[in-house]
N, C-alpha and C positions, 0 to 999 in steps of 0.2 A: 438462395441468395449467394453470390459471389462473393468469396474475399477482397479481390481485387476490386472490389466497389468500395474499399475502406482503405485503401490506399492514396497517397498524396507523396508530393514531394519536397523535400526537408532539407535546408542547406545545414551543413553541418556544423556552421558557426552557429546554429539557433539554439543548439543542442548544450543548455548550461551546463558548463564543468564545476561551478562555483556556488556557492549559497551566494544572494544579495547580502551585500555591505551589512544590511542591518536587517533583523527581524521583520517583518511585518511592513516592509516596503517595495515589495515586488507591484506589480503591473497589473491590471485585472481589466480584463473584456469581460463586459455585459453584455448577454445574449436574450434577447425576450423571445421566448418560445412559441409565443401565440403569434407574436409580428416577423420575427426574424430580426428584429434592430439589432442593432448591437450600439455598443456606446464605450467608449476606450475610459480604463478611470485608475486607480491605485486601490488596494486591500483596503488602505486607510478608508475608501469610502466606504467599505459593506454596509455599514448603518444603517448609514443611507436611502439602501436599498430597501432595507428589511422595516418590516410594519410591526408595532407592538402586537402583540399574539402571537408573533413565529415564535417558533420553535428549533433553532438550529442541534443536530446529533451530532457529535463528534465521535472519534475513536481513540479511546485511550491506551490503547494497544504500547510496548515499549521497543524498540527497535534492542536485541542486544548482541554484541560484537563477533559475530558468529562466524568470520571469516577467521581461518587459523593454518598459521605457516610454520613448516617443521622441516623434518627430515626421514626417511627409511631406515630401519633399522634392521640390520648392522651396516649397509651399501655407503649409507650418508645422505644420498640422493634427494635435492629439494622434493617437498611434495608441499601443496594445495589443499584444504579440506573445506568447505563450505556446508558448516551445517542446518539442513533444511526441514527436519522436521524432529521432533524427539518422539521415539518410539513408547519404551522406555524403560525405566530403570536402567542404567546406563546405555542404552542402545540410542542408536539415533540413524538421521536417514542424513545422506551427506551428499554432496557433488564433490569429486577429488580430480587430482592432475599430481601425477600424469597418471590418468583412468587405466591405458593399455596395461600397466606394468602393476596395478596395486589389486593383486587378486587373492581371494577369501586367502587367511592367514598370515597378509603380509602384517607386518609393525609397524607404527610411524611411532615418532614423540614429537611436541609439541613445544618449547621451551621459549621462556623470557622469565620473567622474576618469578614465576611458579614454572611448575610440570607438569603436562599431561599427556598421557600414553593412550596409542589407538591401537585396536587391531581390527582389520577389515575381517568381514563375517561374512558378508556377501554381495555378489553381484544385482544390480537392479535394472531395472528397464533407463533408458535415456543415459548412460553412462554415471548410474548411482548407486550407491555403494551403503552397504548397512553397516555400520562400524561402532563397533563399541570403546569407551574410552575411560580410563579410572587415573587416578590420584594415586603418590605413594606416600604422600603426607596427612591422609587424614581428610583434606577437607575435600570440598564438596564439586563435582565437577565444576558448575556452572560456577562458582565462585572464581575458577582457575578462569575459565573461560572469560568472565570479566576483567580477569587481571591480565590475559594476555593475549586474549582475540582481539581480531580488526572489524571497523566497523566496514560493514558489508555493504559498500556503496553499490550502484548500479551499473549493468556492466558497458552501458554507453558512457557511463564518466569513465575518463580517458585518464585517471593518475592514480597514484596510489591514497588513500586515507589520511587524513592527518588529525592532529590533536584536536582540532574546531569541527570537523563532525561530529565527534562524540555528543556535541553540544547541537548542531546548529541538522546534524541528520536525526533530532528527534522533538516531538514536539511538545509544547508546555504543557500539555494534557499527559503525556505519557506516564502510566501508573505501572501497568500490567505485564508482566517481561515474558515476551515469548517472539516475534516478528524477526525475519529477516528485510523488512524492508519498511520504511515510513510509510504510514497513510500520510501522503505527499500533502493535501490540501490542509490539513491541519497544521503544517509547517510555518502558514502563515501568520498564523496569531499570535501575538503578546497581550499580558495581562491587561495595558492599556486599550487593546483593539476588544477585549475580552468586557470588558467595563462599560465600554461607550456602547454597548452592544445591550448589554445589562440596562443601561440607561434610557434606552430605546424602549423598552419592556421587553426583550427578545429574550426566551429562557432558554437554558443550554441542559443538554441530557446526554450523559456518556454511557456509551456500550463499549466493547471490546472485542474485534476481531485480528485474531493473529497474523499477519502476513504471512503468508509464503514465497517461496521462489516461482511459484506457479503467476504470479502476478507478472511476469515478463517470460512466460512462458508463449512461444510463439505459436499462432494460429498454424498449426502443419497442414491441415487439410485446403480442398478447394473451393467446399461448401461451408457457411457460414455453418450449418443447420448439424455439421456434420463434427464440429468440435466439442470438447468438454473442458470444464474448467476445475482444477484441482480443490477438494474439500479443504477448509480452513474455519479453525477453532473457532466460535465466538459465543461469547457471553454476555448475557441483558441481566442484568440487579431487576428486585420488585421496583426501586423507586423509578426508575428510567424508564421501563413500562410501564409503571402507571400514569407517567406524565407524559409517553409520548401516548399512549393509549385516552388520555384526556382532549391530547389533540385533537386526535385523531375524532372523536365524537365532537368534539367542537367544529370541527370542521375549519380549522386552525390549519397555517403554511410549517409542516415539515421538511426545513429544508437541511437536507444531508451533506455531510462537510464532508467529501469525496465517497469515492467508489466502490472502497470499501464499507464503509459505513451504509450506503446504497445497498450492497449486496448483501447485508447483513439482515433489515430492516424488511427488505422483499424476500428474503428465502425464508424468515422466520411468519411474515404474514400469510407467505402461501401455504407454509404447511399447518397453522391454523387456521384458515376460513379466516382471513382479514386481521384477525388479533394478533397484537404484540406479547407476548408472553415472557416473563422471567425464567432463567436454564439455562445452561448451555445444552452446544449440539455443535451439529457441521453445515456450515453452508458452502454449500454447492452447487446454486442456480446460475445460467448464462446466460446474460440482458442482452437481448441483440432485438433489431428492430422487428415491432409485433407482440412484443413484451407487453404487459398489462400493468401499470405500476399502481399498487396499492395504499403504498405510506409517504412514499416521499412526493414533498409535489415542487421541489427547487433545489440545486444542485452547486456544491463550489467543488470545483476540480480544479487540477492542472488541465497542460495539454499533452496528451498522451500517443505511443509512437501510432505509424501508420500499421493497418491490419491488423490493429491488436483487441484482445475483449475488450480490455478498459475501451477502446474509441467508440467501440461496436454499443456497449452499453453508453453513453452518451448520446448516440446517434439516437437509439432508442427512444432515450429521457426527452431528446428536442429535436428528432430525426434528421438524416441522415446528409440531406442538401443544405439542412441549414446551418450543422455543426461543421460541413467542411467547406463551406464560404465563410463561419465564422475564422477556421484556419488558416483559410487562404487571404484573410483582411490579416489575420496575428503575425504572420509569416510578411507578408509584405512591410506591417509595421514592426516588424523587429522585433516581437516577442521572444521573449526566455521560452525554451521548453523542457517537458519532462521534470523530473525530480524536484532539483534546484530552481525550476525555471518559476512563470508567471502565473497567473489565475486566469479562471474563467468561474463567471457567475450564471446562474443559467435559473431565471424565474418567470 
């Protein structure tokens, strides 16, 4: 399967730089699976859509401020750090700039109202950098990190971070602090959208999978078949399995509040024979079309770039002619995309 069969084209004004004005009032395309309809509507409707007995999963994953701007040490020299996975104990896996110049033993620090000292350990594949990083006060890395990282927006938003991401790039759900990056579809809820949902009879069940930077990591190859997708943390409690695991024999609509919650749900059922199970582990399955979906049977997303897993896996969920006529109707009506952008509902 080609990449280039997951390709489209995207005027760059689509591409939201901005959260919407308010919570829980973006745009939402309805897709029906079985027909191809589509139906143009606002988040506010989901309800709506949903039948007493779903079941919606979310991810309560917490995005935290992981992008961190300093200097070299002794030169001065800006540098970059974007921390993308923790190793650990103080080690961590990083993207830096300027990558040519930061090799094993340089120094950086880190500084705003706390301190934090790095030194590069080593070189990595894709221009990543193992880097270790401590404290000369005591507390606790990630502590500093909160006090003086940036929030790690996406690198097609075009500005710099400001004080209202902190808030509005994480979602109501978020519990669990590990992510560089939102599970975007859950961006859309407030506790009001949360309620009328609740009121429908529709129960909500959280897992936890950590984003990485591997989520906009670019398909490099030719072949669809021929890519891999980077492992990423996640975590199911007993009660969340037991209640999607109820569903799931009830023969109940699981539907997954984005992609990664998707990929979490399908990596953990395939590697037990269909069950959900409580644990952590790594998921590291890659939904492209031909895929068998076991647990989820309805989908809210954004809209995701062109030739990327995320679309690939969508394609999958409601294959592939009919997710990119859904685009090409979003695109014509003026849809938000990506991050910030609009919905799609797919049942």
């Amino acid at each position: 399967m080609d990449v280039c069969d997951f390709d489209f084209d995207l005027p760059p004004e689509l591409i939201a730089q901005e959260p919407s004005p308010q919570r829980g009032s973006s745009r939402m395309l309805f897709l029906n699976r079985a027909t191809g309809g589509l139906r143009d509507g606002t988040v506010a409707a989901l309800p709506g859509f949903l039948e007493p007995g779903d079941l919606l999963v979310i991810n309560n994953t917490r995005v935290f401020p992981a992008r961190l701007l300093g200097r070299r040490v002794p030169s001065g020299g800006a540098v970059e750090c974007l921390l993308v996975g923790h190793a650990e104990a103080d080690e961590w896996e990083a993207l830096m700039h300027p990558g040519q110049k930061l090799k094993a033993g340089a120094r950086v620090v880190f500084e705003g109202t706390r301190t934090l000292h790095g030194e590069v350990l080593d070189r990595r594949f894709h221009g990543r950098r193992s880097i270790r990083l401590w404290t000369d006060d005591g507390c606790s890395v990630n502590e500093v990190v909160d006090a003086i990282g940036h929030v790690p927006l996406p690198p097609y938003i075009k500005r710099d971070d400001q004080p209202v991401d902190r808030d509005r790039y994480q979602t109501i759900f978020a519990r669990s602090r590990g992510s560089v990056a939102a599970p975007t579809a859950g961006l859309h809820f407030t506790p009001a959208l949360v309620a009328r949902c609740a009121d429908r009879g529709v129960a909500i069940a959280e897992i936890t999978l950590h984003v990485g930077y591997g989520t906009f990591q670019p398909v490099r190859v030719e072949q669809v078949e021929d890519h891999r997708v980077e492992p990423e943390r996640y975590e199911i409690g007993r009660t969340a399995a037991e209640t999607i695991r109820a569903a799931l024999h009830e023969k109940r609509r699981i539907v997954a509040v984005g992609t990664t919650t998707t990929r979490t749900l399908e990596a953990v059922a395939r590697a037990h024979d269909g069950e959900i199970v409580p644990g952590t582990g790594w998921a590291d399955v890659f939904i492209y079309p031909g895929f068998t979906f076991r647990v989820v049977s309805g989908l809210l997303t954004n809209f995701h770039l062109p030739r990327s897993s995320l679309l690939m896996l969508v394609s999958a969920f409601a294959g592939r002619e009919r997710v990119l006529d859904a685009y090409r109707h979003a695109i014509a009506d003026g849809y938000r995309f990506y991050s910030y952008g609009d919905a799609m509902l797919i049942l």
